[in-house]
DOBASE-576602 format. One record per atom (N, C-alpha, C, O): x, y, z; residue in one letter. Coordinates in steps of 0.001 Angstrom, whole numbers, padded with zeros to 6 digits, always signed. Example, Ala and Ser with C-alpha at 12.3 -4.5 7.8 and 13.67 -1.06 7.14 Angstrom:
+013190-005690+007800A+012300-004500+007800A+013200-003300+007800A+014236-003319+008465A+012850-002250+007080S+013670-001060+007140S+012900+000030+007870S+013409+001138+008039S
! end
This chain:
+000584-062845-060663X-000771-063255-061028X-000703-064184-062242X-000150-063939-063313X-001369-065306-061884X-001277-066071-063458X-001718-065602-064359X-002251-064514-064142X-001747-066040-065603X-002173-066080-067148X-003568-066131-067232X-003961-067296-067294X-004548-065214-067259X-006373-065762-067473X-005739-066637-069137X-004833-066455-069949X-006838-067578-068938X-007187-068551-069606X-007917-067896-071080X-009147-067920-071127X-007069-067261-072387X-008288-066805-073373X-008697-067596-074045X-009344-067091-074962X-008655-068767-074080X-009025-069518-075339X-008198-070349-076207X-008449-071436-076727X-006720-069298-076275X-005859-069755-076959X-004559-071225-076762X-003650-071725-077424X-005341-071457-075194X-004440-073017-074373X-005612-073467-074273X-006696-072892-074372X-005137-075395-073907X-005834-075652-073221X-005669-075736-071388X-004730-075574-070609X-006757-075991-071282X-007479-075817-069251X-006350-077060-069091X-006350-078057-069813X-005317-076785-067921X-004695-077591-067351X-005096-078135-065955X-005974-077511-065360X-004545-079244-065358X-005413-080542-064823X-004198-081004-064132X-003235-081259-064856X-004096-081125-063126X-003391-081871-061944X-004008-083069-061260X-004703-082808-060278X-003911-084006-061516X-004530-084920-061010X-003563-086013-059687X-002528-086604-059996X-004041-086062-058582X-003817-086105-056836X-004395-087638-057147X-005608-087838-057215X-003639-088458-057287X-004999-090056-056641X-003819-091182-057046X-003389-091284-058194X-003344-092045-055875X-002642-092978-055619X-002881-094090-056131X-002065-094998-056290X-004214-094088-056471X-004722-095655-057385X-004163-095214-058479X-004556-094107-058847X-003213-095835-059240X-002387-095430-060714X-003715-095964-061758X-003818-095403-062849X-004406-096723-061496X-005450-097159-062705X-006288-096643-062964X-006909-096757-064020X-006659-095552-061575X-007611-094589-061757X-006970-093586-061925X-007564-093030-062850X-005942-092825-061578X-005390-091715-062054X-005319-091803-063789X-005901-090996-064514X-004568-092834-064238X-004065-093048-065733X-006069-093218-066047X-006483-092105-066370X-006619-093718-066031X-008047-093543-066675X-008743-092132-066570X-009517-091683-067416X-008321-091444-065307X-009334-089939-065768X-008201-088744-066323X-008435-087555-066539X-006880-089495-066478X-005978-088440-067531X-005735-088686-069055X-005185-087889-069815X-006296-090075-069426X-006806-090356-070745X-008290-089639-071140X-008700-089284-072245X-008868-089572-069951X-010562-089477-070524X-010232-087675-070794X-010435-087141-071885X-009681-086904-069526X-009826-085670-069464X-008657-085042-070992X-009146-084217-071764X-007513-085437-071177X-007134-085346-072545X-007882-085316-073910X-007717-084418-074736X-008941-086659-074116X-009814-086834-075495X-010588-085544-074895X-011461-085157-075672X-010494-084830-073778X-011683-083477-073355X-010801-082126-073745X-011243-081009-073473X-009536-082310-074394X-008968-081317-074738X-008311-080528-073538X-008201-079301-073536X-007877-081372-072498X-007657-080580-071116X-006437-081247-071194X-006367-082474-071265X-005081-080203-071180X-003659-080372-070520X-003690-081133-069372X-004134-080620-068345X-003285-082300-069371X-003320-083205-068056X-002234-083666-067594X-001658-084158-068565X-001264-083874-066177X-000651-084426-065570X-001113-085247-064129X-002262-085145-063701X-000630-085626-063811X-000784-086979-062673X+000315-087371-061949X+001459-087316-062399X-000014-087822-060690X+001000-087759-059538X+000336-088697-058321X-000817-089057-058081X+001507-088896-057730X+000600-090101-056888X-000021-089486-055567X-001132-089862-055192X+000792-088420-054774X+000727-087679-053451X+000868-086625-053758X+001298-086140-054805X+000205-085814-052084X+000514-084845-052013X+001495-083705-052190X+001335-082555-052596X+002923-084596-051616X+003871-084548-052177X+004166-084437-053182X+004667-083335-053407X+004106-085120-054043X+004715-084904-055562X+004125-083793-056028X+004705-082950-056712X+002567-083732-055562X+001937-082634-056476X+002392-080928-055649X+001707-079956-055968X+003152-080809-054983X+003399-079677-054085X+005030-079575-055226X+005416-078608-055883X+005552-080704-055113X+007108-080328-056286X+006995-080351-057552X+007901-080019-058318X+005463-080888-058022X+005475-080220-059259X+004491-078839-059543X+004096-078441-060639X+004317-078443-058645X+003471-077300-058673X+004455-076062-058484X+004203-074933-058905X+005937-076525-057597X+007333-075831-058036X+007548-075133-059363X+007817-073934-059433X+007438-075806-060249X+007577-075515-061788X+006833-075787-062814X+007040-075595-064012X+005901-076272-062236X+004276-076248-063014X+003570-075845-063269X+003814-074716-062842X+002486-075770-063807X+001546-074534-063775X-000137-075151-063998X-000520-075657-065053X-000767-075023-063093X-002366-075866-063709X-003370-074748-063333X-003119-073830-062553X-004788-074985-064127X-006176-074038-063593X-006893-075187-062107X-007500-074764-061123X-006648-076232-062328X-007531-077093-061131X-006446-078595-060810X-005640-079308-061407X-007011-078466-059615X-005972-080274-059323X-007443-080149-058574X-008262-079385-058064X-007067-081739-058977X-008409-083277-058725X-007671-083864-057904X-006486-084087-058151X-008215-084187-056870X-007303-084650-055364X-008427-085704-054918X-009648-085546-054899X-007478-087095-054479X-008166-087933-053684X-007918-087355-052182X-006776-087030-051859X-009126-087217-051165X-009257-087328-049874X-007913-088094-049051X-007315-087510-048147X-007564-089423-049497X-006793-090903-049113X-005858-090612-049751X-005831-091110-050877X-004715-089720-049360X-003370-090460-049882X-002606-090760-049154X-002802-090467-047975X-001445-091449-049522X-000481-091646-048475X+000180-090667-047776X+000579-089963-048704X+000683-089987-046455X+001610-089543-045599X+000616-088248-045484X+000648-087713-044376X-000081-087777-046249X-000825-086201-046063X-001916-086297-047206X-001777-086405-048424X-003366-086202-046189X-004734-086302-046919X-004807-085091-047989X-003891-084287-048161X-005832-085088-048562X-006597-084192-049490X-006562-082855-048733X-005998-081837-049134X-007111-082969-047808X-007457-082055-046919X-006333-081124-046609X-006228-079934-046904X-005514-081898-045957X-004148-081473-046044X-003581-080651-046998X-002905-079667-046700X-003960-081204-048791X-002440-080650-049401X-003904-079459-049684X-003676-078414-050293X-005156-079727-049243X-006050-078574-049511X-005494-077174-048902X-005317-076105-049487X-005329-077434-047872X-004898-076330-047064X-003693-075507-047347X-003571-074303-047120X-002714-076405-047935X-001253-075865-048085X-001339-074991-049675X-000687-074003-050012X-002469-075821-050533X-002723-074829-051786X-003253-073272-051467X-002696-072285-051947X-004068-073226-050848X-004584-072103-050469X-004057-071383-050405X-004217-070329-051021X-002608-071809-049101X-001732-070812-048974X-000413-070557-050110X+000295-069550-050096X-000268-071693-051067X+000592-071547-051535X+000445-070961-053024X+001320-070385-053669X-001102-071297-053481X-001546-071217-054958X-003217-071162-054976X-004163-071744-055508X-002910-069915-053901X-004666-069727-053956X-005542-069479-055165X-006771-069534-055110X-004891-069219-056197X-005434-069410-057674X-005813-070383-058024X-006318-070257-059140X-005856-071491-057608X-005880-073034-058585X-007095-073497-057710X-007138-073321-056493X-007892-073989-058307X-009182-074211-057979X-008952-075691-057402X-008102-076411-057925X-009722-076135-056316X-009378-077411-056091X-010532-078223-056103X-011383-077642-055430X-010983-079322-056561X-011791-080451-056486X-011087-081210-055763X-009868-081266-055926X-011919-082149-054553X-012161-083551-054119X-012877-084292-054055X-014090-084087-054054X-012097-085836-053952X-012897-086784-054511X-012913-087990-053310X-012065-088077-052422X-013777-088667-053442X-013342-089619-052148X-014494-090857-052491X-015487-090600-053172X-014209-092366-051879X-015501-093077-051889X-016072-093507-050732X-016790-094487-050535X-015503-092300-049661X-016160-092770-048389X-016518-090726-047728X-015911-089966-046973X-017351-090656-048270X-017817-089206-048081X-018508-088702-046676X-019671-089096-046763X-018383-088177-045715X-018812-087949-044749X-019474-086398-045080X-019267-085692-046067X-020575-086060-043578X-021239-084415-044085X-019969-084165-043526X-019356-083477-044342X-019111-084442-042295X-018026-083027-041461X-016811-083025-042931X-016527-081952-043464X-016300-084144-043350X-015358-083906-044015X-016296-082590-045507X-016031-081416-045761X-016975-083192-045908X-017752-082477-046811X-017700-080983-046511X-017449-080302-047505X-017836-080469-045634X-017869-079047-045094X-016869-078628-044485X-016831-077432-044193X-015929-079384-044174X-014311-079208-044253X-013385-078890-045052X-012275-078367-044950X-014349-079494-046286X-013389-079181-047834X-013942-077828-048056X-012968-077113-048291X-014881-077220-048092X-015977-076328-048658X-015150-075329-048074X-014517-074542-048778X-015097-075303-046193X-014780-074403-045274X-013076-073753-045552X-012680-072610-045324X-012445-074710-046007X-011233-074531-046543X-010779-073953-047617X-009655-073463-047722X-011958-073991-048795X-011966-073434-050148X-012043-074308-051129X-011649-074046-052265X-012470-075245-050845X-012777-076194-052195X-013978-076108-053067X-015148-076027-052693X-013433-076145-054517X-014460-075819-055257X-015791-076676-054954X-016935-076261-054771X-015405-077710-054956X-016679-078914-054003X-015849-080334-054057X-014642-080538-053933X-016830-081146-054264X-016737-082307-053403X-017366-083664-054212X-018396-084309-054017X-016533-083767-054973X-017342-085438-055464X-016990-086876-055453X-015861-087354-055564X-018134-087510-055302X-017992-088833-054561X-017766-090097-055673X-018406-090204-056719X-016737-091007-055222X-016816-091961-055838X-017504-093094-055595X-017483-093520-054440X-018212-093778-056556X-017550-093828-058304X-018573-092769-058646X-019492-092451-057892X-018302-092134-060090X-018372-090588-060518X-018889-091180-061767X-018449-092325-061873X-019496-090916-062553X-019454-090814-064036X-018502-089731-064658X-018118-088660-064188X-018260-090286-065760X-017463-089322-066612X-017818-087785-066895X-017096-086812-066678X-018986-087806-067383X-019374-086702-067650X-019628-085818-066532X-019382-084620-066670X-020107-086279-065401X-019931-085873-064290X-018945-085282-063607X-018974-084164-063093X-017873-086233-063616X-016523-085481-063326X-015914-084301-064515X-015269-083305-064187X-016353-084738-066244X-016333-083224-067072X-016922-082484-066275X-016275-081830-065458X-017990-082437-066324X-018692-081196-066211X-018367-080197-065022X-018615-078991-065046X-017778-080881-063990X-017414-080231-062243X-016128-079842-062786X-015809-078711-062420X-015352-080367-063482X-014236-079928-064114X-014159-078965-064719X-013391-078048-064428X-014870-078969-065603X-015531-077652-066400X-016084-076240-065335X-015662-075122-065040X-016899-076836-065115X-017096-075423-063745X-015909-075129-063049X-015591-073942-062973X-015304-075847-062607X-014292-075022-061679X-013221-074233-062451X-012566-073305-061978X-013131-074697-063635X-012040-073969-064883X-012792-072652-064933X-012188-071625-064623X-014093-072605-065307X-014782-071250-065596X-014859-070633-064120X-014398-069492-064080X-015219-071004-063196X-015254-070212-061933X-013821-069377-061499X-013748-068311-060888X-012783-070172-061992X-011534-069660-061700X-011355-068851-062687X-010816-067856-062202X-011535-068673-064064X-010807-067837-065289X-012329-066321-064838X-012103-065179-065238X-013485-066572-064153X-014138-065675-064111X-013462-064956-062691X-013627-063761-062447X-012762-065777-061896X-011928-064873-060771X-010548-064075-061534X-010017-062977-061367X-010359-064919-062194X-008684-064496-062457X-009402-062594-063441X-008988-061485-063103X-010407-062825-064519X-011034-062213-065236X-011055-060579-064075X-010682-059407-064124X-011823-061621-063042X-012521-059994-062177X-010907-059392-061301X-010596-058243-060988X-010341-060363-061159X-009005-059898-060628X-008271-058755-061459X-007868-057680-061013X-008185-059238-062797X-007343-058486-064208X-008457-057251-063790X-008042-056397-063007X-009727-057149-064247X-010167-055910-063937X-010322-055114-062895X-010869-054046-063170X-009928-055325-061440X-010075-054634-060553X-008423-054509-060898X-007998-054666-059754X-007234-054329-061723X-006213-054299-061249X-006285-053198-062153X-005960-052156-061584X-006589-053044-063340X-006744-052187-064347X-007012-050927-064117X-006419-049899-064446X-008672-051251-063074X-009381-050081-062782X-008592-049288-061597X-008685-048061-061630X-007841-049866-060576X-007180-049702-059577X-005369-048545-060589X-004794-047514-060238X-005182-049345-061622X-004225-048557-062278X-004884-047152-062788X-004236-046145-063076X-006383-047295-062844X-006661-046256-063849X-006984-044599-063042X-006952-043431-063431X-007367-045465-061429X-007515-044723-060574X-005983-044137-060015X-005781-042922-060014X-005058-044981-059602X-003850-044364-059335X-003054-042943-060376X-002428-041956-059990X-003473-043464-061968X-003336-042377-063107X-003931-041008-062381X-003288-040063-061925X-005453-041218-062421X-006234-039759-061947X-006039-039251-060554X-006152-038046-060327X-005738-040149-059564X-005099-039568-058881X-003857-038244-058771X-003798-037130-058251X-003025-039060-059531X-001895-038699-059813X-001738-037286-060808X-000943-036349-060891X-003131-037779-061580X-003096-035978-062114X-003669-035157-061699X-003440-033967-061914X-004705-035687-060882X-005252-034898-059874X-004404-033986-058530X-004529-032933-057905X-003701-034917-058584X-002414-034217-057288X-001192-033002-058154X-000458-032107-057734X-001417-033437-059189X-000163-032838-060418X-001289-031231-060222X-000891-030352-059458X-002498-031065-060909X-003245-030428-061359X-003111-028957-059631X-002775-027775-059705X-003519-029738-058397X-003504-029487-057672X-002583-028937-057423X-002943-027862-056942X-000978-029032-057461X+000266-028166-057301X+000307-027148-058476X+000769-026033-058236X-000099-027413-059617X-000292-026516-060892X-001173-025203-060042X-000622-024126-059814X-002678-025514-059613X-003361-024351-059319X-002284-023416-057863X-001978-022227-057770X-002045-024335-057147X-000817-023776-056213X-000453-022345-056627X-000851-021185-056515X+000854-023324-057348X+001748-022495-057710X+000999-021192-058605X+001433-020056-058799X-000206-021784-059033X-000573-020330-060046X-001209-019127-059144X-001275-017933-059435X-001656-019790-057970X-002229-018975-057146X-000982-018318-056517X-001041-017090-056446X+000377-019038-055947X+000912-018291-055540X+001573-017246-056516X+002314-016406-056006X+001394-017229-057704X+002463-016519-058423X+001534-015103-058931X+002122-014064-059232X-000127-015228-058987X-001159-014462-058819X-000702-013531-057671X-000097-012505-057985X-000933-013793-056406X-000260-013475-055478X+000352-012405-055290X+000037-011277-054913X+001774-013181-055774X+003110-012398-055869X+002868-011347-057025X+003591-010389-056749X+002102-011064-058325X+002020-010565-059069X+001526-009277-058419X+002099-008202-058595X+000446-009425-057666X-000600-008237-057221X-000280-007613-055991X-000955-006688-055541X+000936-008178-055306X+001532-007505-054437X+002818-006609-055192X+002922-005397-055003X+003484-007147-055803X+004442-006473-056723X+003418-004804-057404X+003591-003623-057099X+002284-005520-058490X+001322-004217-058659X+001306-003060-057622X+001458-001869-057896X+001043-003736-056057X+000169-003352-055474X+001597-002076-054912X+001358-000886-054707X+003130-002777-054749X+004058-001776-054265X+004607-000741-055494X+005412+000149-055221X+004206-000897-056574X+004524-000427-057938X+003803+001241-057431X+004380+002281-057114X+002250+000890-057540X+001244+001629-057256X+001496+002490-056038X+001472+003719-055971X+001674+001848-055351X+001773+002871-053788X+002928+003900-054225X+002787+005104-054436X+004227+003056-054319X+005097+004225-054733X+005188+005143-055693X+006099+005965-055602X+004204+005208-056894X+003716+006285-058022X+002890+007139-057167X+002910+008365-057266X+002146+006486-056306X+000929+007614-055486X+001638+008402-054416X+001578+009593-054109X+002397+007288-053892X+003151+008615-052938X+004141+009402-052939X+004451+010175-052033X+004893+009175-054358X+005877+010199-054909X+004654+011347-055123X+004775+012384-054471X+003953+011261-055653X+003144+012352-056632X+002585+012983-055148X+002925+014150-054955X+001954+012489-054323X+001733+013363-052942X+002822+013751-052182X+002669+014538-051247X+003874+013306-052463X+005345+013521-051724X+005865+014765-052183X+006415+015528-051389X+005724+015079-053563X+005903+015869-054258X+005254+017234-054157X+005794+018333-054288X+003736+016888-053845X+003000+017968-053540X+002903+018806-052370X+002582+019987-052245X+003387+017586-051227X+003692+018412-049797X+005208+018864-049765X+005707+019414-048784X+005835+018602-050836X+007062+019501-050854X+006846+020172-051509X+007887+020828-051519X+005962+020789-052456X+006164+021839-052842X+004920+022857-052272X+004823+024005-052707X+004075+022369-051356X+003483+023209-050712X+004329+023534-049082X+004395+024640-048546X+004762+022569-048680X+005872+023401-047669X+007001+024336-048236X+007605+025088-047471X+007161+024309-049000X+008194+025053-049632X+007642+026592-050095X+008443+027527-050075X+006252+026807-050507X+005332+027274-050194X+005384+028426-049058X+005651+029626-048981X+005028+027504-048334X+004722+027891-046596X+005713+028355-046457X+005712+029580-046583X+007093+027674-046126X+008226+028783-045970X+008627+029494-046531X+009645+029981-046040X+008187+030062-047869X+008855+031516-048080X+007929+032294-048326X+008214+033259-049035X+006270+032130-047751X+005218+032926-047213X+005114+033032-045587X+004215+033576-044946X+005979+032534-045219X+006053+032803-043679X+007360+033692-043635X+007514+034486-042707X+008450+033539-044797X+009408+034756-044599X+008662+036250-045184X+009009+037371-044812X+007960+036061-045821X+007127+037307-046567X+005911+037810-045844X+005037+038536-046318X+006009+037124-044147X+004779+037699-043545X+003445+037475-044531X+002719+038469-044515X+003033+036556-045255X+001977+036333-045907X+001604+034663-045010X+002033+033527-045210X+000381+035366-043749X+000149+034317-043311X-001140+033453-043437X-001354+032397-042842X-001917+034056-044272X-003019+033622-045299X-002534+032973-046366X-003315+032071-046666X-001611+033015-047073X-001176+032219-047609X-000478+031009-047350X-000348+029980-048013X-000055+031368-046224X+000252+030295-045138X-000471+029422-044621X-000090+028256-044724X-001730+029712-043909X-002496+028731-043950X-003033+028066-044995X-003559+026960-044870X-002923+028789-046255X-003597+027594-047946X-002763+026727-047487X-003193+025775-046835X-001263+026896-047759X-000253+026157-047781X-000148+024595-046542X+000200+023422-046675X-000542+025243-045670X-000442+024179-044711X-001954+023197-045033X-002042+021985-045225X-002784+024007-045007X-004452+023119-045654X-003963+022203-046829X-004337+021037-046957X-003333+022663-047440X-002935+021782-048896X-002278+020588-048565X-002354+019546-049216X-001488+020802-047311X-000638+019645-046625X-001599+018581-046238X-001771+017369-046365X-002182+019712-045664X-003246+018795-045107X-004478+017703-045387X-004898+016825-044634X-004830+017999-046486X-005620+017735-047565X-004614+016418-047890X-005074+015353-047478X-003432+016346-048506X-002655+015547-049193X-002342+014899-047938X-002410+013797-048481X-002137+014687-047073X-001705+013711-045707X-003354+012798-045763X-003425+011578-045615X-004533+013680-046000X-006039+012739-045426X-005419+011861-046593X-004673+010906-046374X-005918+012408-048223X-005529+011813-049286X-004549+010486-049192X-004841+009455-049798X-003470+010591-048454X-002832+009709-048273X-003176+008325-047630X-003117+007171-048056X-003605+008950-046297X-004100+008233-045311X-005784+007279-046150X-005948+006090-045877X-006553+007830-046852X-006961+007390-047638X-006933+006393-048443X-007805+005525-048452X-005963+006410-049181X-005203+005360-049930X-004916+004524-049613X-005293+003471-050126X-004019+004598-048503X-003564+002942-047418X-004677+002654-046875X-004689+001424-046920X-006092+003156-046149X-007057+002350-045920X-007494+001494-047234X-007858+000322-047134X-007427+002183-048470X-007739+000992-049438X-007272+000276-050136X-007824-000408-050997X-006067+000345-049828X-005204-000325-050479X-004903-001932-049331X-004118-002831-049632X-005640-001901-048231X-005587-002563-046992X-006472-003520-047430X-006284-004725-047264X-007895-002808-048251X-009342-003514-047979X-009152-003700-049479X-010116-003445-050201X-008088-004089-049988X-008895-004501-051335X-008587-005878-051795X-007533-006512-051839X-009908-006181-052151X-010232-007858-052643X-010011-008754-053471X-009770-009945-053271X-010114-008016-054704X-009906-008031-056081X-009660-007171-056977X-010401-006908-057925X-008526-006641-056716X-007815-005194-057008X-008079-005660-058811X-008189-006821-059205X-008132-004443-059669X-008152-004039-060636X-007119-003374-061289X-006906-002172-061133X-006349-004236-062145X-005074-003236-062543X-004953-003088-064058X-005451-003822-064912X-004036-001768-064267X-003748-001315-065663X-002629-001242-065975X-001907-000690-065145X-002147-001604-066911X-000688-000839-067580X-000055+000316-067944X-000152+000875-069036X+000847+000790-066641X+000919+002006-066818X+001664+002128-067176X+001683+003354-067284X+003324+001473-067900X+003900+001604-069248X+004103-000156-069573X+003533-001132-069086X+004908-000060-070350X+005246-001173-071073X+005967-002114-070035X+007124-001818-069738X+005384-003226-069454X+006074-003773-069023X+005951-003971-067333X+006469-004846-066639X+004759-002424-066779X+004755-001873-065866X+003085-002182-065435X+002228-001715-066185X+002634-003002-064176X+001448-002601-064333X+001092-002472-062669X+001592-003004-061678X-000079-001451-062868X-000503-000644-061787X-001759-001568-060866X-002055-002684-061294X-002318-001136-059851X-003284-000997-059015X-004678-000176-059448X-004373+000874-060013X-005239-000251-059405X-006228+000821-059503X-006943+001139-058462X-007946+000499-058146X-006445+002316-057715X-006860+001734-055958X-008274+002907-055864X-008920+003104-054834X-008523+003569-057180X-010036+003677-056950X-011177+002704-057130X-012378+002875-056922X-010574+001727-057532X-011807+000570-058683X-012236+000093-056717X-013425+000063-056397X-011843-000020-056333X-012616-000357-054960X-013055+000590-054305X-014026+000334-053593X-012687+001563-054302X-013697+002629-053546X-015130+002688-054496X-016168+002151-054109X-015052+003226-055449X-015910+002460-056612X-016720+002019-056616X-017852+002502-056666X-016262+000517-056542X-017364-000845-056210X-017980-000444-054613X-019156-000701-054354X-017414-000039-053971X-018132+000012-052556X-019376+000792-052515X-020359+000413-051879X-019327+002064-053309X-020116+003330-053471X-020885+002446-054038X-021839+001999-053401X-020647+002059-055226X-021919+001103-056231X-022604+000578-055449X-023832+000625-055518X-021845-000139-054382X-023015-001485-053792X-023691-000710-052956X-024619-001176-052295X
! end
């Protein structure tokens, strides 16, 4: 992308026109205008110095030798669609007129020209181009500024990820911590109520036998209990049950259910 124009150069000037008396007269006039000026006779030349050159507008005669205006119009477009182009001609037709336009020419002026005339179209096409190059720089900016938020937006997005998965993994870890404290402690209790049972079934104490087996029984619903809620829970509630260690709270949902 070229250089926008701040102020600090002057507006450079390519000037296209085979009459050398008129070329050398509007690159004296456009100079005392403070405008960087070069000159060339053809299309040609102005295509090899545009190789290693650099201008805001070329001033092109319609008439040159081997390849018209029109012509090196077309090949700028494709080659230096930045550079604003004026033509000039003293035999002006409407099709050619709307040929230049249709192609991308800044416009179209006819000879003979006044000076100020040709300033002033000069002048416009410098500002029309530094107000493209201008809106160009800012859609490139805003386009960078959007790729940024994107980009942290996608960052931010793997951040909640991973936090969700590691949430996750946290409350399933809780959640097997918990089960196995609850079912040692009922594991515990139906062993020591079968244990119970069998040496009240060697003692012919069969009332005591049935407590014993009810107690089993009781602690198996209890159980069975637990894994239904430990199945249905949403937003489990947990505590620290030592240092380092943290639990389920697999009543906080039975709980909330009763509440609601």
């Amino acid at each position: 992308m070229p250089t926008p124009n701040n102020g600090s150069r002057k507006s450079r000037l390519l000037v296209v026109e085979d009459d050398r008396v008129l070329r050398m007269t509007i690159l004296e006039y456009m100079e005392d205008q403070r405008f960087d000026s070069e000159g060339v006779e053809s299309a040609e030349a102005a295509l090899r110095w545009l190789e290693t050159g650099d201008c805001d507008v070329v001033l092109a005669d319609i008439h040159l030798p081997n390849a018209t205006g029109i012509e090196l119009l077309k090949l700028l477009r494709e080659r230096h669609p930045e550079i604003e182009v004026v033509l000039m001609t003293g035999h002006a037709t409407l099709e050619t007129a709307i040929q230049a336009v249709n192609l991308g020419a800044f416009c179209y002026i006819q000879k003979p020209f006044d000076a100020t005339e040709l300033f002033m179209t000069l002048e416009r096409a410098m500002e029309v181009r530094q107000l493209r190059l201008d809106r160009e720089e800012l859609i490139a900016r805003q386009q960078a500024t959007l790729d940024r938020l994107r980009s942290t937006l996608r960052r931010l997005v793997e951040t909640r990820d991973q936090m969700i998965a590691a949430s996750r993994k946290r409350a399933i870890d809780d959640t097997l911590v918990t089960l196995q404290h609850e079912l040692n402690n009922r594991g515990m209790g139906i062993t020591a109520a079968a244990g119970c049972a069998r040496r009240d079934v060697e003692k012919g104490k069969h009332e005591a036998v049935l407590g014993a087996l009810a107690s089993i029984e009781d602690l198996a619903i209890d159980i069975s209990a637990m894994l239904e809620r430990v199945s249905s829970l949403s937003a489990p509630e947990s505590t620290e049950y030592v240092e380092g260690t943290t639990m389920i709270d697999l009543k906080s949902e039975e709980k909330s259910k009763e509440e609601g």
